[in-house]
N, CA and C of each residue as an Amber inpcrd file, in Angstrom:
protein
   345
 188.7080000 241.7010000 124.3390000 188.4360000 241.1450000 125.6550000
 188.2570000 239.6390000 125.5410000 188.7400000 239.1370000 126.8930000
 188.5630000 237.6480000 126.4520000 187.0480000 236.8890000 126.7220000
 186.9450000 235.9590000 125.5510000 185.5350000 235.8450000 126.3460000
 185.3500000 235.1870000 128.0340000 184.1450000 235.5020000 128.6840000
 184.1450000 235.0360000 129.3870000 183.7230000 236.3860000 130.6580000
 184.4820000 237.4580000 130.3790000 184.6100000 238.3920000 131.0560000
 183.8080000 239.2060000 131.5270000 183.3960000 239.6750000 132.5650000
 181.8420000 240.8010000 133.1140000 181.4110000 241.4860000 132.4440000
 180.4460000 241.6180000 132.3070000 179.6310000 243.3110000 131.9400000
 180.8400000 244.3540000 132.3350000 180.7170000 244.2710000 133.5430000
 181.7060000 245.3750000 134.1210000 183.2020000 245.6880000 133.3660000
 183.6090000 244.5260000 133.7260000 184.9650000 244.3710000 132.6290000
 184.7700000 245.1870000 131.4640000 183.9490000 244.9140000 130.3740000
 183.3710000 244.8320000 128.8880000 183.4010000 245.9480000 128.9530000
 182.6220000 246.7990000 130.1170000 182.2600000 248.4410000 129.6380000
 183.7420000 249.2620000 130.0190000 184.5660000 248.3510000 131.3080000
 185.7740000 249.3660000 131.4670000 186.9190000 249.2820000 130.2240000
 186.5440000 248.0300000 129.4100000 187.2580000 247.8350000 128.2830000
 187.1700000 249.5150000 127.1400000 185.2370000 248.9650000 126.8110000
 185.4320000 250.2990000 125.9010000 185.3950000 251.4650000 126.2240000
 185.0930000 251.7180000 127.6400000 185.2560000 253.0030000 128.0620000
 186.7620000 253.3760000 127.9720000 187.9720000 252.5810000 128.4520000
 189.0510000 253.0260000 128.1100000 189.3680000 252.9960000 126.9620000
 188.9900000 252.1940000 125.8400000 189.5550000 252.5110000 124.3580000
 188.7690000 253.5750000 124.1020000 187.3870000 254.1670000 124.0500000
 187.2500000 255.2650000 123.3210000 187.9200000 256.6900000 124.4020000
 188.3800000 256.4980000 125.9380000 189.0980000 257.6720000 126.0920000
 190.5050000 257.2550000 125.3200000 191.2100000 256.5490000 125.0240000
 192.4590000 256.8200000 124.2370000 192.5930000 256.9100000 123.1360000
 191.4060000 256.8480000 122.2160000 191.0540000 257.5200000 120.9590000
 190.6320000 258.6330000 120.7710000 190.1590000 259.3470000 122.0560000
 189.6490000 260.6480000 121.8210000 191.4190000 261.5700000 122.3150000
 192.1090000 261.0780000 123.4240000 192.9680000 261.8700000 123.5290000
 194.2710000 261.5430000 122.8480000 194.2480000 260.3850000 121.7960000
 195.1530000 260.6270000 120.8240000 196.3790000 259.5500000 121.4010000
 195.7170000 258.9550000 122.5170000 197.3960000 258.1820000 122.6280000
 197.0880000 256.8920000 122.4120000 198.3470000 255.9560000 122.6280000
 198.6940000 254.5260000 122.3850000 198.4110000 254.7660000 120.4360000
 198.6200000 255.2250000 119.4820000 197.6190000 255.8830000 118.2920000
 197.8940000 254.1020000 117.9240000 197.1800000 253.8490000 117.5240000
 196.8830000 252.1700000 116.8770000 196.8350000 251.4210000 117.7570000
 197.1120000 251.4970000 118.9110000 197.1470000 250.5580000 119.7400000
 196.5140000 250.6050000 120.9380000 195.4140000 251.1790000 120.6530000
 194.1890000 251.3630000 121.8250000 193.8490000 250.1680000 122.3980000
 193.3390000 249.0720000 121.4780000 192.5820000 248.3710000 122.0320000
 193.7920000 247.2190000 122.7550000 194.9550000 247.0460000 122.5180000
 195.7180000 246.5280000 123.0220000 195.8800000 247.0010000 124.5330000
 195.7230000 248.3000000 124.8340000 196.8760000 248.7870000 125.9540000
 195.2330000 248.6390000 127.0000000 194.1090000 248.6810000 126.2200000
 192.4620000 248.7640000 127.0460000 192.7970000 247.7620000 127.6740000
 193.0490000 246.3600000 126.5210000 192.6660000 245.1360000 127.4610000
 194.0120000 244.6230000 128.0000000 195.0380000 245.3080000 127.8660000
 196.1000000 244.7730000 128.7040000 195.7210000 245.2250000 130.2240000
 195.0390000 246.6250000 130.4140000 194.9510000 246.9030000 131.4950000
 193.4400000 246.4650000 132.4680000 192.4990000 246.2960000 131.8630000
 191.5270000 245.6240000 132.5590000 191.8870000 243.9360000 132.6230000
 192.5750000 243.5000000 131.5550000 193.5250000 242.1920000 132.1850000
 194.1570000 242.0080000 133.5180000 194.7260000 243.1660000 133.7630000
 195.7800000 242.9130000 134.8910000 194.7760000 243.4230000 135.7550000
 193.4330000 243.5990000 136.1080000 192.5610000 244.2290000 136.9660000
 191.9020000 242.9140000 137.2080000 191.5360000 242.2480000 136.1510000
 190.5350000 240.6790000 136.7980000 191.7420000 240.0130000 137.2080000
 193.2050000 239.9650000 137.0310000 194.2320000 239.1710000 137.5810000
 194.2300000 239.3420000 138.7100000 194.1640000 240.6380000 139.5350000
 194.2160000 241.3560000 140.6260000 192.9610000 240.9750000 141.5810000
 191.7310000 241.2030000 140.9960000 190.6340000 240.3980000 141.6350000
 190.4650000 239.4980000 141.6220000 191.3370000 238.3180000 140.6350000
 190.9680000 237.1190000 140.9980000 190.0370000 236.2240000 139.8430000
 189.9230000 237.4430000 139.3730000 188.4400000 237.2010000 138.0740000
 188.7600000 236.1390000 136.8560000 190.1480000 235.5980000 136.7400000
 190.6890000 235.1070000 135.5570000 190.1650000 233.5410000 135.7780000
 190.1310000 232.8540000 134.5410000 189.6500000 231.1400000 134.2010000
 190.3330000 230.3670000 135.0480000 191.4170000 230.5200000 135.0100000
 192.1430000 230.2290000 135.8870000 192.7370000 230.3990000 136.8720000
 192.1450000 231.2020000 138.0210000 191.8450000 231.5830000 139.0140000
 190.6930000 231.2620000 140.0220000 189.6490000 231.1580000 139.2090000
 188.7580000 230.3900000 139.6400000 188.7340000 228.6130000 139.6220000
 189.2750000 228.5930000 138.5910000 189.3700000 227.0430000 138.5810000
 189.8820000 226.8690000 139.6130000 191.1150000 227.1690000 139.9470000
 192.0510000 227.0790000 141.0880000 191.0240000 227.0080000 142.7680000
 190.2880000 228.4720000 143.0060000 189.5240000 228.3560000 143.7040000
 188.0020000 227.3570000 143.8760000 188.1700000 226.5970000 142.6350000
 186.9150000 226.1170000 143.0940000 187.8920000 224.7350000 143.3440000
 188.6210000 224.1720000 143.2860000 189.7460000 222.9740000 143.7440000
 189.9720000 223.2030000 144.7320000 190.3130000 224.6000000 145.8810000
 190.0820000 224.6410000 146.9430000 188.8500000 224.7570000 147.7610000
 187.8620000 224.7720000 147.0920000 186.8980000 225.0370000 148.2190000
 186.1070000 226.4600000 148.1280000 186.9910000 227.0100000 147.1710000
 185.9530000 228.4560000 147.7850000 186.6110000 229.3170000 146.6820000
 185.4950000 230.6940000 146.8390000 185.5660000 231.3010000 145.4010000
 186.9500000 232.1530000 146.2750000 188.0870000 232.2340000 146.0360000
 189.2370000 232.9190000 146.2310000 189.7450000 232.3910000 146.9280000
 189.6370000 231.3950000 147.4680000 190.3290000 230.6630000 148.5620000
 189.7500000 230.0450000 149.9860000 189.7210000 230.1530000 150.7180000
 189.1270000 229.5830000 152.0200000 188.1870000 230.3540000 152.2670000
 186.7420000 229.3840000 152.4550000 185.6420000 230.3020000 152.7190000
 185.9410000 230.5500000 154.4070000 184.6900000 231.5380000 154.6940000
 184.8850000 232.4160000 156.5500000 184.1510000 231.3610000 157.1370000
 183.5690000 230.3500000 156.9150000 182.8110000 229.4110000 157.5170000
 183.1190000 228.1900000 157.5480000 183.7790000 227.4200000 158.7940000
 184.4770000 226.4080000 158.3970000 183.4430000 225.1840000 158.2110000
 183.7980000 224.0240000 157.1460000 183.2230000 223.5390000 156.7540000
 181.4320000 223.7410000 155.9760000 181.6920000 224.5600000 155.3450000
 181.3460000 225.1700000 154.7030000 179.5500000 224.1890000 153.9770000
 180.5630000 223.5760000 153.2630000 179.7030000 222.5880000 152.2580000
 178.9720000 221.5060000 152.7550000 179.4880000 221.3470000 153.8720000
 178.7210000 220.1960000 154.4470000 177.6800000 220.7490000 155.5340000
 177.5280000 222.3570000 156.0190000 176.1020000 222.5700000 156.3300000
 175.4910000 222.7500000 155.8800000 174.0650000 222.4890000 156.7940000
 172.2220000 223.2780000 156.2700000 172.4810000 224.3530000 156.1950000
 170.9960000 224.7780000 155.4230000 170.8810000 226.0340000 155.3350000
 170.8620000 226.6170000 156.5820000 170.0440000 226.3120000 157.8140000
 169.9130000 226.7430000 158.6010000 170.9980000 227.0100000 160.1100000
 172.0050000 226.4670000 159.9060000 173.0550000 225.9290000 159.8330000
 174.0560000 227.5840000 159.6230000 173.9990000 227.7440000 158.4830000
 174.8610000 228.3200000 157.8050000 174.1110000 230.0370000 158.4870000
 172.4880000 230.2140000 158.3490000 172.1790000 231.1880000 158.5390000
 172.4650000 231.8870000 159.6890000 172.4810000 230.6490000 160.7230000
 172.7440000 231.1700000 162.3150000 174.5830000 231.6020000 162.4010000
 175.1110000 231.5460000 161.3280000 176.5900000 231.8090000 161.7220000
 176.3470000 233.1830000 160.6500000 175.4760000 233.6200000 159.9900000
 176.0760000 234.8400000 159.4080000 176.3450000 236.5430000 159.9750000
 175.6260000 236.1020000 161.1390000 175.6850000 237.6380000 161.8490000
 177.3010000 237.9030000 162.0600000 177.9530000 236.8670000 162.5590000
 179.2350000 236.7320000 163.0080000 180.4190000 237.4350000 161.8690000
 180.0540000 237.5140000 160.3200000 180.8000000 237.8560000 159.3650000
 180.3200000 239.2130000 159.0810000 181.8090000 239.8050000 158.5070000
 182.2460000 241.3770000 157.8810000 181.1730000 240.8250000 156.6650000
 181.3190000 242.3100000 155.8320000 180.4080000 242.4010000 154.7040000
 181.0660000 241.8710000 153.7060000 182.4730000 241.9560000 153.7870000
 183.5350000 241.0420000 152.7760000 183.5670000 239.7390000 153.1780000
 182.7550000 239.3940000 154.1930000 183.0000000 237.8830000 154.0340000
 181.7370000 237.1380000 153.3120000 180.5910000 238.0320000 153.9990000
 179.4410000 237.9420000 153.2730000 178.9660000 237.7370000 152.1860000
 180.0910000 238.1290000 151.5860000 180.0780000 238.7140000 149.6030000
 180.6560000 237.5640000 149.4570000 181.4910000 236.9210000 150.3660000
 182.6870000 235.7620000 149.7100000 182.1100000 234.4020000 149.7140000
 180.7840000 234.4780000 150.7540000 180.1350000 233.4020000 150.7530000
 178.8530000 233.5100000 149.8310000 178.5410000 234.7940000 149.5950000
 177.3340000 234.9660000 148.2470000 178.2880000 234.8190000 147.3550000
 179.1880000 234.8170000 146.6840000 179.5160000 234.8990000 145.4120000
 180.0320000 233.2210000 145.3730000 180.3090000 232.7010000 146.4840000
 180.2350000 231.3870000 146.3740000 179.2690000 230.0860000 146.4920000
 178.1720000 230.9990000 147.0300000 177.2080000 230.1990000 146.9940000
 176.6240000 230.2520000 145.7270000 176.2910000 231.3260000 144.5620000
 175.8600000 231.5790000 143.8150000 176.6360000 230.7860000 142.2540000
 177.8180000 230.9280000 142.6320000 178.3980000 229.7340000 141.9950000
 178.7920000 228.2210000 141.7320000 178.0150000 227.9160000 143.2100000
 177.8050000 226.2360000 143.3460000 176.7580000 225.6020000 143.8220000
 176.1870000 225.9760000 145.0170000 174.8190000 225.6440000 145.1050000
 173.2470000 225.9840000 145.0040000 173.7110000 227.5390000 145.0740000
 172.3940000 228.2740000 144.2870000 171.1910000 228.2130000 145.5630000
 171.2420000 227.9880000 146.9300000 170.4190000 227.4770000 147.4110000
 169.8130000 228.9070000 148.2330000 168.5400000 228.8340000 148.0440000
 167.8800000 230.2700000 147.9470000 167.1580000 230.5350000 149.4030000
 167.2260000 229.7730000 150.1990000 167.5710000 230.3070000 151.6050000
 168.5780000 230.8860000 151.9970000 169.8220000 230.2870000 151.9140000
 171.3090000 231.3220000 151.8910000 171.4450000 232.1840000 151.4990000
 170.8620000 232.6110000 150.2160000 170.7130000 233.8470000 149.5250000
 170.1510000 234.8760000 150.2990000 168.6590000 234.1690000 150.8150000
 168.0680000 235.4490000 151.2480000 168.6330000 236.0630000 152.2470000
 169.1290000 235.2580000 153.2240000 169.4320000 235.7700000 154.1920000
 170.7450000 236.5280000 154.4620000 171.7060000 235.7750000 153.3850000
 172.5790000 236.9710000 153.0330000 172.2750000 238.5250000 152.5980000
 170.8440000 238.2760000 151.6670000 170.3370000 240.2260000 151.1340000
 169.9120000 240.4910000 152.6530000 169.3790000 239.6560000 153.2310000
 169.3320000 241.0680000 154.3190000 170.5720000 241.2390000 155.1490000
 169.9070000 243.0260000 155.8110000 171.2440000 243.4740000 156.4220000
 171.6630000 242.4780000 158.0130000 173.2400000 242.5990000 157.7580000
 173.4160000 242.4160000 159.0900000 173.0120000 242.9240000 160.3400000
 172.6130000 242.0620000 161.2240000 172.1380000 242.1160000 162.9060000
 173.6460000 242.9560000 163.7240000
């Protein structure tokens, strides 16, 4: 696995090499065919070094955040527009906030549930 990669990743890694050692296929080439395929799974989500790099040059963790202008509001600001977002957008602005500004009013009010 490459470094860098989730917990999550890590465990679907060895969880798939020890099922293809127990049922006998890929025979030597387990750990190749594990991480070829949880490879092409963080490619798919987006999860790769360079993928993110990419997204953080635009602005946002995958691409355009749901809140326009994003970076240049308050917290308070930001809180009064979250009722308005799906739970996938929600996530898109926690996983981006959590990766750049860390600012723990946004947070909270993202854990709670939507109005």
């Amino acid at each position: 696995m490459p470094r860098g990669a989730s917990p999550k990743r890590e465990r679907e890694y060895n969880e798939l090499e020890e099922k293809f050692e127990k049922e006998g296929r890929y025979k030597g080439r387990e750990e190749e065919v594990a991480a070829r395929i949880v490879n092409k799974q963080r490619r798919e989500q987006g999860e790769t070094k360079e993928q993110k790099k990419t997204a953080a040059r635009k602005g946002g963790a995958g691409g355009e955040l749901p809140i326009g202008d994003y970076q240049k509001l308050t917290v308070p600001e930001i809180r009064s527009r979250l009722d308005e977002l799906t739970a996938a957008q929600r996530r898109k602005i926690r996983s981006f906030e959590l990766a750049h500004k860390h600012r723990k009013g946004v947070l909270e009010a993202l854990d709670r549930p939507a109005r």
